[in-house]
NUFI-974257 format. One line per field, with one value per residue (C-alpha): x, y, z; residue number from 0. Coordinates in pm, 1 decimal, decimal comma. Example, Ala and Ser with C-alpha at 12.3 -4.5 7.8 and 13.67 -1.06 7.14 Angstrom:
2
x = (1230,0;1367,0)
y = (-450,0;-106,0)
z = (780,0;714,0)
resi = (0;1)
//
This chain:
556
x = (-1563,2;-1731,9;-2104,8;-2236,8;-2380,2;-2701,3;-2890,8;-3171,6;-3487,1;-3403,0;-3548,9;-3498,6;-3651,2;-3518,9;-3162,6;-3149,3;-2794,9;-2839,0;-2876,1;-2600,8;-2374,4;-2534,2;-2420,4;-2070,4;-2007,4;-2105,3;-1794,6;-1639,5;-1540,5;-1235,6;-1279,8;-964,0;-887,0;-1210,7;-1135,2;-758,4;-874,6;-1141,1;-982,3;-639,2;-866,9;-1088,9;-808,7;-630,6;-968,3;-1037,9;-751,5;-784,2;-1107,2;-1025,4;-710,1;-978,4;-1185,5;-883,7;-756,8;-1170,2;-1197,8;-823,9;-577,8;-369,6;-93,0;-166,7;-357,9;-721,0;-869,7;-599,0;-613,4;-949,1;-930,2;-693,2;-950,3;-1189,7;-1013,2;-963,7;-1281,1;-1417,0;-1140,1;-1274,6;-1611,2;-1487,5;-1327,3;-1634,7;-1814,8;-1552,4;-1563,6;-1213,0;-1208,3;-1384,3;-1086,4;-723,4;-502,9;-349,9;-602,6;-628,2;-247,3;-475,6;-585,4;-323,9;-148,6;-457,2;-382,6;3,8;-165,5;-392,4;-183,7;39,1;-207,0;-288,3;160,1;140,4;-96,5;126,8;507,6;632,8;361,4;482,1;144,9;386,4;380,1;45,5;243,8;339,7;-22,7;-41,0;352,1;347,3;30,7;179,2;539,5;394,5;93,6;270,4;624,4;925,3;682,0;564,8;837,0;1076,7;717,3;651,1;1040,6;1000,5;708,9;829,5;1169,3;985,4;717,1;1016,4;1178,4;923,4;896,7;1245,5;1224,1;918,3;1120,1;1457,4;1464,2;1400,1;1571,7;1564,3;1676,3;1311,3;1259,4;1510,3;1436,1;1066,1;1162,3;1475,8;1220,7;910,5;1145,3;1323,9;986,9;870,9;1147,1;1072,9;738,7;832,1;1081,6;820,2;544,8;796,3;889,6;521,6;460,5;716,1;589,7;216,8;423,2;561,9;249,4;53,8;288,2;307,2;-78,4;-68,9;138,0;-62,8;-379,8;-196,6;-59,0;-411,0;-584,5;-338,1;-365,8;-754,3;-714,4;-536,1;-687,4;-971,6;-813,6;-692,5;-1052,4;-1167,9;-950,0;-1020,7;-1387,8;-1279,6;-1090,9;-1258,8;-1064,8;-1082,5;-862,5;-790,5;-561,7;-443,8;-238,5;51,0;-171,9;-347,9;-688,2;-859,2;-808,1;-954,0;-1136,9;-1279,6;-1638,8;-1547,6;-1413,6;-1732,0;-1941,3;-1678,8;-1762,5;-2167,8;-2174,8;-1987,3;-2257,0;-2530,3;-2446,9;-2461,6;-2180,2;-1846,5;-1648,2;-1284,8;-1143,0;-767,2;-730,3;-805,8;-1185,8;-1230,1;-938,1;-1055,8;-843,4;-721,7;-840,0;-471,5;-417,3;-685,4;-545,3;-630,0;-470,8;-169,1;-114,3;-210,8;89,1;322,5;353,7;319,7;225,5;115,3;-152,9;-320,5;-611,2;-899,3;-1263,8;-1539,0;-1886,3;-1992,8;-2173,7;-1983,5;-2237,5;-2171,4;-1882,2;-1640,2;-1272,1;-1055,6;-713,1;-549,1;-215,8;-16,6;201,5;411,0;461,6;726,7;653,7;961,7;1153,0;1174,8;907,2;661,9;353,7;88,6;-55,5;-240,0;-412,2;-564,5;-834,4;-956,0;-1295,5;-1106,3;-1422,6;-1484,1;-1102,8;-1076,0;-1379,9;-1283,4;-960,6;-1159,8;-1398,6;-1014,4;-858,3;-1209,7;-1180,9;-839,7;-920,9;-1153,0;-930,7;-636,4;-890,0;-962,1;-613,4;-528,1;-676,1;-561,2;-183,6;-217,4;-260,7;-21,1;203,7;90,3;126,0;438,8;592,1;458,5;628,1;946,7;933,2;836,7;1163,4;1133,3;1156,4;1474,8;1700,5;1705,6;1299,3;1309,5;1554,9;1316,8;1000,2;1242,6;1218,2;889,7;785,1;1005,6;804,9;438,3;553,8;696,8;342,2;95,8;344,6;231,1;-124,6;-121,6;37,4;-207,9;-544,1;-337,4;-323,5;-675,9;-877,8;-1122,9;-1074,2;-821,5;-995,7;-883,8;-500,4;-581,7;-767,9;-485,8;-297,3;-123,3;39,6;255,6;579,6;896,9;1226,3;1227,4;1621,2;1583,3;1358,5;1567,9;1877,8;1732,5;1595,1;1944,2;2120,8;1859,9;1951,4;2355,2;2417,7;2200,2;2367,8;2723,7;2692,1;2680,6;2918,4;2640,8;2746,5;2467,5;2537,6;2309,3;2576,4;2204,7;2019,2;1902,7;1694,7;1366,6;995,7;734,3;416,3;305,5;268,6;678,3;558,3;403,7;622,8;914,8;762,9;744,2;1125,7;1205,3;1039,0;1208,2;1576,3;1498,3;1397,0;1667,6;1936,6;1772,4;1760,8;2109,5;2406,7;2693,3;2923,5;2635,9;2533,0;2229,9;2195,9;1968,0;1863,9;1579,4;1510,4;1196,2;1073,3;884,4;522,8;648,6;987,7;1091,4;1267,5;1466,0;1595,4;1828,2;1988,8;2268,6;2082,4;1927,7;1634,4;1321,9;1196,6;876,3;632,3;741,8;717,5;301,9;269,5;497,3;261,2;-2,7;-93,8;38,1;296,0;648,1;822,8;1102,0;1240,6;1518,5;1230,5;1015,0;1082,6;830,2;507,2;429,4;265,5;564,6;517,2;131,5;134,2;402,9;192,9;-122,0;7,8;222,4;-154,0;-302,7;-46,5;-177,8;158,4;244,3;565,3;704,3;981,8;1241,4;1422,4;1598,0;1714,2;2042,3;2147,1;1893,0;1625,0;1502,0;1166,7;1097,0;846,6;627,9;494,1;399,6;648,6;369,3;-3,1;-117,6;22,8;-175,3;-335,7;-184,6)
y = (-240,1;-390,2;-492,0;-825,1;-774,2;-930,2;-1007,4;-781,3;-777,0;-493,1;-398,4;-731,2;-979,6;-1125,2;-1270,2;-1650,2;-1707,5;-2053,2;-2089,4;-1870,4;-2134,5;-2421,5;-2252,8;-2190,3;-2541,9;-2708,1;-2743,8;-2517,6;-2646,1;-2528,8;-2405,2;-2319,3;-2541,2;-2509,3;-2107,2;-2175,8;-2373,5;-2135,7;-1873,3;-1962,5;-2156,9;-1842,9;-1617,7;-1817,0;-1900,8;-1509,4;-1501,4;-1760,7;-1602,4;-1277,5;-1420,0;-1663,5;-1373,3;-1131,5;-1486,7;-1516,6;-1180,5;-1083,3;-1300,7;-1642,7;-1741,4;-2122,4;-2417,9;-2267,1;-2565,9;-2708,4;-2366,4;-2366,2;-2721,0;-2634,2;-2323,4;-2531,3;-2790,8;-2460,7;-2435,5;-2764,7;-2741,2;-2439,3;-2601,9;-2907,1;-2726,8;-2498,6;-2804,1;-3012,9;-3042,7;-3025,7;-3036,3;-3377,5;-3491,1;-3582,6;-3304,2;-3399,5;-3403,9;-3082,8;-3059,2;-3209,0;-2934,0;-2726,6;-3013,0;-3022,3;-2689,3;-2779,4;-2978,4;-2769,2;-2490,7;-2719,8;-2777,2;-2403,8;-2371,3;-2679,7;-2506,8;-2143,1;-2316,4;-1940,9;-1707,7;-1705,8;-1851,1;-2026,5;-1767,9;-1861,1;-2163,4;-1888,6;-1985,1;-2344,4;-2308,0;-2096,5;-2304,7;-2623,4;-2511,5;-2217,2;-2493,8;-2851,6;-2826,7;-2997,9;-3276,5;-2970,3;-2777,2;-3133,1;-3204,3;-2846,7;-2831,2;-3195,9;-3081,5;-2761,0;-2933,7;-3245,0;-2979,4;-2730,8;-2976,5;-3143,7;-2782,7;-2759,7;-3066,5;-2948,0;-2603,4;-2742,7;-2580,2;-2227,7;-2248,7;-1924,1;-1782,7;-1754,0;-2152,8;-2120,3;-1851,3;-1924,6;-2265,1;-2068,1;-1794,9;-2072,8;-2248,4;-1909,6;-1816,2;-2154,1;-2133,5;-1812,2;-1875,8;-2228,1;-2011,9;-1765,6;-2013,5;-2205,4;-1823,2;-1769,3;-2128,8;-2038,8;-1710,7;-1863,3;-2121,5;-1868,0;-1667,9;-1971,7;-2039,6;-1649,3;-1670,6;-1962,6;-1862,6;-1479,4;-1668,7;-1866,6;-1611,8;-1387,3;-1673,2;-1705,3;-1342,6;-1324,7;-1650,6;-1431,3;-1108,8;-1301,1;-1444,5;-1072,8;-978,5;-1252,6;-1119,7;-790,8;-831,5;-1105,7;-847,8;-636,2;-294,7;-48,0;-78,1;223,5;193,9;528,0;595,4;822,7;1042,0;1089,9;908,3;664,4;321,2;67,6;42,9;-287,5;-320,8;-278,1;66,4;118,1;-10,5;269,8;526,0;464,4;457,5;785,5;957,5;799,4;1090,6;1415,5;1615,3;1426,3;1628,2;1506,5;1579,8;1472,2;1203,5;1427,5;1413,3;1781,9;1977,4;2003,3;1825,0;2057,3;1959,9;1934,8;1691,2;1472,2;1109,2;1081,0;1400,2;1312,5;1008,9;1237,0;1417,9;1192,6;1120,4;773,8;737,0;470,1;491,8;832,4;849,9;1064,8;1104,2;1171,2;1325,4;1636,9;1487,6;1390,3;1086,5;947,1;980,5;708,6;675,5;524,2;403,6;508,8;378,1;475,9;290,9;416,4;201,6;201,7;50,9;-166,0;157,3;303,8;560,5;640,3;421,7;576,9;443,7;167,6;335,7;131,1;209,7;17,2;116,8;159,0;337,7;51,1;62,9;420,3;385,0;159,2;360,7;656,9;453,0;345,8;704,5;816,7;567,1;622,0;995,6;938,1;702,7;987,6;1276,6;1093,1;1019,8;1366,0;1520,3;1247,0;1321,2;1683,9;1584,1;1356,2;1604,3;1909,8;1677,0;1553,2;1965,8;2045,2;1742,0;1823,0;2154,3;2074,9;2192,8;1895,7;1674,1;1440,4;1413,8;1089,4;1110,9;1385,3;1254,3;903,8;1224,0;1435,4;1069,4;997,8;1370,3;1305,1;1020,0;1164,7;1451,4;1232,6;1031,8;1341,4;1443,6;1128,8;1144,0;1495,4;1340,1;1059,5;1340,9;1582,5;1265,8;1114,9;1428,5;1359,3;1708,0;1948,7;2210,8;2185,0;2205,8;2533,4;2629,3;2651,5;2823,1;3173,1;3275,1;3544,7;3672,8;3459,9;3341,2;2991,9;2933,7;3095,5;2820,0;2556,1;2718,0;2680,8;2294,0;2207,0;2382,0;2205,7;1809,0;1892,0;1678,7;1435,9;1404,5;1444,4;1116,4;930,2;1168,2;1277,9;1583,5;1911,6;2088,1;2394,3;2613,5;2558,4;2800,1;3068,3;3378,7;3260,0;3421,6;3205,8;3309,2;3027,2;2970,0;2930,2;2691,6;2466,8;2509,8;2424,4;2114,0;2008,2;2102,4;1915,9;1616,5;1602,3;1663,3;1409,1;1139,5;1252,9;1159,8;874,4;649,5;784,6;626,1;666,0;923,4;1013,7;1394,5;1562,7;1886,6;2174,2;2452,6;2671,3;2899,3;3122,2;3270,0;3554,8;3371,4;2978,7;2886,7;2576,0;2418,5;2098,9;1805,6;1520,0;1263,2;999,8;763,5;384,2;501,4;430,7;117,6;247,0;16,8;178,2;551,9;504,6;479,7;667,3;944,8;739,4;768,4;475,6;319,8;247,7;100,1;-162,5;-348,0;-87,9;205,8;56,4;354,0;610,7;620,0;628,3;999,3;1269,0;1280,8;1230,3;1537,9;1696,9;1697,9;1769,4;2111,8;2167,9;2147,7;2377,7;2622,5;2572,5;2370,5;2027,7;1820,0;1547,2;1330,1;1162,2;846,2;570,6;217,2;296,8;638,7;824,4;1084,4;1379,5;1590,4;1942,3;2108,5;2360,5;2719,6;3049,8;3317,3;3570,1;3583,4;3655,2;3322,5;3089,6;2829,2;2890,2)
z = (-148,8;-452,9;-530,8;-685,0;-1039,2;-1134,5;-1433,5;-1506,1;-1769,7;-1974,9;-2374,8;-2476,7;-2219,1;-1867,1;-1926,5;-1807,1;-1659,8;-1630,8;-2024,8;-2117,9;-1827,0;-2028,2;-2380,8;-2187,6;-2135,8;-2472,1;-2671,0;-2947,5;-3258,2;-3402,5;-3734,2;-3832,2;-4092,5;-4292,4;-4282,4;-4380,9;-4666,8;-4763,3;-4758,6;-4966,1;-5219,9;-5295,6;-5313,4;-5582,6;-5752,7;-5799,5;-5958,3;-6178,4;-6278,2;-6377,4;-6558,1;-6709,9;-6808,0;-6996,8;-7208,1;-7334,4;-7417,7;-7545,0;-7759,0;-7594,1;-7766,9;-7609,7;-7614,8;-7509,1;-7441,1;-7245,7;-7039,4;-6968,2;-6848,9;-6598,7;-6502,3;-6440,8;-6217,4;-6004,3;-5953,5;-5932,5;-5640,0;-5478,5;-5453,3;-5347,7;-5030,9;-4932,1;-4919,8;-4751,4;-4354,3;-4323,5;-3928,1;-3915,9;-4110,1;-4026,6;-4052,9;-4371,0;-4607,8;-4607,9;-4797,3;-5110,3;-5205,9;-5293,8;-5413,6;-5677,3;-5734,0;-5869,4;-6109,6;-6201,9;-6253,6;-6450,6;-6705,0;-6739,4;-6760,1;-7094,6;-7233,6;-7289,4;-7252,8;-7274,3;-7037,2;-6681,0;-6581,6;-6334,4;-6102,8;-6007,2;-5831,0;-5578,8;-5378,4;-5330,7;-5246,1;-4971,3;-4823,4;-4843,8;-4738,6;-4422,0;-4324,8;-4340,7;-4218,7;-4343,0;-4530,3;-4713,1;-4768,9;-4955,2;-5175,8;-5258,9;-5387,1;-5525,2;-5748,3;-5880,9;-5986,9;-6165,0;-6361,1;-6431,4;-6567,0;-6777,7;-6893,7;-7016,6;-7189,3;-7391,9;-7463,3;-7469,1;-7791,5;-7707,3;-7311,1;-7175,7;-6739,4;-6741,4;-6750,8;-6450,3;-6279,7;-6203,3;-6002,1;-5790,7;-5665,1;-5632,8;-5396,6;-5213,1;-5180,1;-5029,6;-4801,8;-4685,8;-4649,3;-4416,3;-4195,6;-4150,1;-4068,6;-3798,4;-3677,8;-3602,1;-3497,9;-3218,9;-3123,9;-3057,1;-2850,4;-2659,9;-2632,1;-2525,4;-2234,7;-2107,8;-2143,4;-1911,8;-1713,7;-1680,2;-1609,9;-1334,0;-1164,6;-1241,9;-1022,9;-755,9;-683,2;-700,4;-444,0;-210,0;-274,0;-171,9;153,5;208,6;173,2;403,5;667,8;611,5;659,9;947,5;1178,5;1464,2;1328,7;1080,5;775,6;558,5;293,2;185,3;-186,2;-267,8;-356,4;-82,6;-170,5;25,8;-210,6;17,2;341,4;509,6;698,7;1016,0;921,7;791,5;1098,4;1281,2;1043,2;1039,1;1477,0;1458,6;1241,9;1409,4;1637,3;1422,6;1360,9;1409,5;1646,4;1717,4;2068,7;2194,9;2441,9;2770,2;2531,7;2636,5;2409,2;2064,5;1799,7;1486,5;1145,7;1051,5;1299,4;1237,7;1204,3;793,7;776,1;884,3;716,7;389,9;507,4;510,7;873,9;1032,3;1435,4;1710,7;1900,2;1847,5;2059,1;1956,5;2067,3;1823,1;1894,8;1994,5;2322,0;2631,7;2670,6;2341,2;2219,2;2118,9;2142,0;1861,2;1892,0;1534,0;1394,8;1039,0;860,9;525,9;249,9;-13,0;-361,1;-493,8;-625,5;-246,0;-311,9;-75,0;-187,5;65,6;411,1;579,5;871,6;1180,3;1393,3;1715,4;1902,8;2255,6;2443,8;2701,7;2789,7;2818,3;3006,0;3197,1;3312,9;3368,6;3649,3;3756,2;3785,6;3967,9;4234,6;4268,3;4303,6;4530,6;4817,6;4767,8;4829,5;5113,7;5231,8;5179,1;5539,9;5763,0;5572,0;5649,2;5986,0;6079,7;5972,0;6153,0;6472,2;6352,7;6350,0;6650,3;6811,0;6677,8;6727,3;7109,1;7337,0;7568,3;7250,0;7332,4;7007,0;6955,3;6899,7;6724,0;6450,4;6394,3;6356,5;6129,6;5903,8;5974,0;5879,0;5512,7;5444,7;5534,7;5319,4;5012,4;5076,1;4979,5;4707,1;4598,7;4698,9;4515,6;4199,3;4187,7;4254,1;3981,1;3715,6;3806,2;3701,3;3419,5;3328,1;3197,3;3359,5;3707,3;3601,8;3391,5;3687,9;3940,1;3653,6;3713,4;3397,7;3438,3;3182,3;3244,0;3106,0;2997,6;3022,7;3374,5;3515,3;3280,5;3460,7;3834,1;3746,3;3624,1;3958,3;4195,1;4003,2;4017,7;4286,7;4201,6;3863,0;4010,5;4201,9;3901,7;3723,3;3454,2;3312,1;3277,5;2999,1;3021,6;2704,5;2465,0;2713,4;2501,3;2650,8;2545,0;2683,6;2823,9;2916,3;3237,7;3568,3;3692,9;3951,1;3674,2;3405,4;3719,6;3789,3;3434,0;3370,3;3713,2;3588,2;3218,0;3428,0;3677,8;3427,0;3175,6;3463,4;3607,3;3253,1;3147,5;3194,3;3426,6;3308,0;3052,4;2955,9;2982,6;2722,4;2812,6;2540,5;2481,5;2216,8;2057,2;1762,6;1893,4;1921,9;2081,0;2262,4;2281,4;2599,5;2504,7;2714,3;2575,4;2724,9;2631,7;2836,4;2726,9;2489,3;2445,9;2215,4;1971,6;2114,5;2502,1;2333,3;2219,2;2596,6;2755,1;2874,7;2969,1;3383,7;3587,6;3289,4;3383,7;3087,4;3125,0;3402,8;3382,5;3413,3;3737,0;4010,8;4014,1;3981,5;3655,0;3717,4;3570,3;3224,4;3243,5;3453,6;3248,2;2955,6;3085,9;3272,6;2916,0;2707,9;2966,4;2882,8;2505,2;2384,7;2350,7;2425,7;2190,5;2193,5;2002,7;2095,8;1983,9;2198,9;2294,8;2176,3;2410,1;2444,7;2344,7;2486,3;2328,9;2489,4;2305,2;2494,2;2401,6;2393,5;2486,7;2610,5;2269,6;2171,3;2448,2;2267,2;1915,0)
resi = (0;1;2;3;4;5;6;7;8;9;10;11;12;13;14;15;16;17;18;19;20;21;22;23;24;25;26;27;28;29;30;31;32;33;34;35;36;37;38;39;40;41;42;43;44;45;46;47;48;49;50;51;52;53;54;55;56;57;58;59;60;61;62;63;64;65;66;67;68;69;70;71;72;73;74;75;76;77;78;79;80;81;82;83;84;85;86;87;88;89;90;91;92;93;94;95;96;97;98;99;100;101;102;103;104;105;106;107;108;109;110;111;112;113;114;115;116;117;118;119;120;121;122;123;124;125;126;127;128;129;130;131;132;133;134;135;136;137;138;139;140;141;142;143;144;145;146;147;148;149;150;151;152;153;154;155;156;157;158;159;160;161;162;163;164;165;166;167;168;169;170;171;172;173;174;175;176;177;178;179;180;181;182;183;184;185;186;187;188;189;190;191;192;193;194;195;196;197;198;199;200;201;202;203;204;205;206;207;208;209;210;211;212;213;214;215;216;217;218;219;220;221;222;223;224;225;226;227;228;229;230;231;232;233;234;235;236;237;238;239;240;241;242;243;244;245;246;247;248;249;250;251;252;253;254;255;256;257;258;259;260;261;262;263;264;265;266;267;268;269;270;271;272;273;274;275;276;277;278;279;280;281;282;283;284;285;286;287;288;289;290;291;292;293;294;295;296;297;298;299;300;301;302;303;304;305;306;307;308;309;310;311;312;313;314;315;316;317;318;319;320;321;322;323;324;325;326;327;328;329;330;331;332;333;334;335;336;337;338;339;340;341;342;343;344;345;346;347;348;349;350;351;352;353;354;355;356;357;358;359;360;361;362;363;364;365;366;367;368;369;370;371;372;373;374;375;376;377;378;379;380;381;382;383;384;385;386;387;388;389;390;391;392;393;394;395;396;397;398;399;400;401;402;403;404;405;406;407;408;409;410;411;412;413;414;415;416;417;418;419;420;421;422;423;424;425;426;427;428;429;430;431;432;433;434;435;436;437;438;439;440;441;442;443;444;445;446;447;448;449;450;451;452;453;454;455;456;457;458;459;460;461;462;463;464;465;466;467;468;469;470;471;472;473;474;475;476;477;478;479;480;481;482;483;484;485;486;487;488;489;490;491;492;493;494;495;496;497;498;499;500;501;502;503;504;505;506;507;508;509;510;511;512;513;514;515;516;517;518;519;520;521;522;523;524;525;526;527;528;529;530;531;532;533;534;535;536;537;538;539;540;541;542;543;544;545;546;547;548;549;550;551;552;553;554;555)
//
């Protein structure tokens, strides 16, 4: 998840975080005004000097004196501001220095009347007018219109545009240079607030990535957080704790929920959610040893980023070994009183025929044994059922297995002729026009029961008047038998359990045992297929059951 960096000696000497915190706290002074200053001062002053340097050495139609005077307020300006501490100062003694620069300049513009030595105005103007706002701006104009025109007195004689011309762009340019400075005075407003507002919402979502964290690390499952690309982007520790007690044990072997049939790589949980898919409740064993291995729960979820794309997967995982456990000491007891309710059954109703079959055997007794026979016999169908669901293994359903060549719409057709008249009392409607020839290679007495138990479920959670739609079909290796009903539905969190032994979903759903589809499934994986459903609350119900078309294709 993320590791805690620590200071380390390296080349030059142990690091002392506690002095760099000290040297984090002590306050920073904000230079900005001494480096303002500095910086406009020297760049006018190296102009001055080189300017200074081509009227020595060439020929100044001017006062030189009275030039050189103003060259060396300049500098005696420049000097005065590196040695200035302009940030202990109010704010506005700064604007003294290019006001001292006007001046000087002003000299430098009596002393040649008629060079445009005025254009070195251009510096101090944009300072005052970009750096001091309005105030600026009205004495910058103020002072170019009283010089200008103290120049135009001393040349009234010999007026030229140029006289005029040099004030008008001083003062377009010292507007320019005041709209830009509010422009970017504005900007760093704006700036400053989205920065503000970044770092505010920065620490509110490292406050609850760390409270997601917190839980993460808090919670008893394993959390895998899958992207759309199909990497693994975050996991949490008890994923990890999962992860570590699984290869404790060696190889990491994955097994279905029976523990015995081994899972497909393409079918591993991760795998599927890389696909695409989301499921509840996938239960998988891992470890290669019966003893030790551990069962995990596993759950997928799909996101979808804002657009509506698919954003990845969270996938949950639950350590559900004691529970499964736990149900397994359940089924074994159970197993164990049925086996032994079994003989005394068989019994009772070998007594039970030979009584009725007795010729002295008065009608009236013989019709209450005829109902007492039904019910011994319904009683180990049930007993059967409950030995049948309570094996630990898948081995003893395979065992009693006698594949043999049939027709899957044949035994589809004889299920849905043996329910008519069940489904005719509450006008349900068999519609058996999907039934396809389709080749199964099974046991017909299994594969019958299975069928029986779909149709018998399919009319008992329809509605009155409903429909129940038989079909089967093949490809050549599988066929597919398929069962829908227009019946009630089934709600998501009742479909993760459906085929679990003993569950009866709904108060709607309570007869039976809970035993069919448990069964169903269990004699359908012996067969090397699988059966699926889909459902919806209300609309109804739909189980496709998966088979070989041939022996070559058992267990494909």
């Amino acid at each position: 998840m993320g590791a805690a960096t620590t200071d380390s000696p390296g080349a030059t000497g142990v690091r002392h975080p506690h002095r760099r915190a000290r040297r984090a706290a002590l306050p920073i002074a904000d230079r900005t005004r001494d480096r303002t200053a500095t910086l406009n001062q020297l760049l006018l002053a190296s102009v001055i000097f080189v300017l200074g340097v081509l009227v020595a050495v060439g020929p100044f139609e001017g006062d030189p004196a009275l030039f050189f005077l103003g060259v060396v307020c300049i500098f005696a300006i420049t000097g005065a501001t590196l040695i200035v501490p302009w940030n202990r100062l109010a704010y506005g003694w700064v604007a003294l220095v290019p006001a001292l620069d006007i001046v000087a300049i002003a000299i430098m513009q009596f002393a040649a009347p008629e060079s445009v030595l005025g254009l070195l105005w251009i510096f101090p103007t944009m300072w005052l007018a970009g750096g001091f706002g309005p105030l600026g701006l009205a004495g910058v104009v103020a002072a170019i219109a009283g010089i200008s025109a103290a120049l135009m007195v001393l040349n009234a004689e010999q007026l030229t545009y140029r006289e005029l011309l040099i004030p008008l762009v001083l003062s377009a340019v010292a507007v320019t240079s005041h709209l830009n400075a509010r422009r970017s005075d504005a900007q760093r407003t704006l700036l400053a607030k989205q920065s503000h507002l970044l770092r505010s919402v920065l620490a509110r979502t490292r406050r609850q990535e760390q409270v997601v964290t917190e839980v993460l690390e808090a919670v008893d499952f394993g959390v895998v957080r899958i992207g759309a690309d199909g990497r693994v982007a975050v996991t949490n520790e008890a994923h990890g704790r999962l992860q570590r007690a699984l290869d404790a044990h060696g190889d990491v072997a994955a097994f279905r929920d029976d523990g015995v049939t081994r899972l497909p790589a393409d079918e591993l949980p991760l795998e599927r959610a890389r696909r695409g898919e989301a499921f509840d409740g996938q239960v998988v064993w891992f470890g290669s040893e019966p003893a030790s291995r551990r069962a995990l729960t596993i759950t997928a979820r799909r996101l979808t980023d804002p657009d509506g794309e698919d954003a990845g997967a969270v996938v949950i995982s639950r350590d559900v070994t004691a529970e499964l456990n736990a149900l397994r000491a359940r089924d074994d007891l159970v197993a164990s009183v049925s086996h032994e309710l079994r003989t005394p059954l068989t019994s009772i109703l070998g007594y039970l025929d030979l009584a009725i079959e007795h010729p002295d055997m008065p009608e009236s007794v013989r019709s209450n044994l005829d109902i007492a026979e039904r019910n011994a016999e319904r009683l180990l169908r049930l007993v059967a059922d409950i030995l049948a669901a309570s094996s630990s293994s898948s081995s003893s359903v395979e065992a009693s297995l006698a594949p043999q060549a049939l027709q899957a719409d044949e035994i589809t057709r004889a299920a849905a002729e043996a329910a008519a008249a069940r489904a005719a009392a509450r006008a349900i409607t068999i519609d058996a026009s999907g039934l396809e020839p389709a080749p199964v290679w099974g046991d017909p007495l299994r594969l019958r029961q299975v069928v029986d138990n779909l149709v018998s479920n399919a009319i008992s959670y329809n509605k009155d008047g409903g429909t129940v739609f038989l079909g089967t079909t093949t490809d050549g290796v599988h066929s597919w038998i398929l069962v829908r009903d227009t019946g009630i539905g089934i709600s998501d969190a009742e479909r993760s359990r459906l085929f679990q032994r003993y569950y009866k979903a709904g108060a709607e759903r309570r007869a039976g045992s809970g035993l069919g589809l448990a069964i169903s499934r269990d004699i359908v994986r012996a067969h090397g297929g699988e059966i699926g459903l889909h459902s919806a609350p209300g609309v109804g119900t739909t189980f496709v059951v998966k088979l070989p078309a041939t022996s070559e294709g058992d267990g494909a």
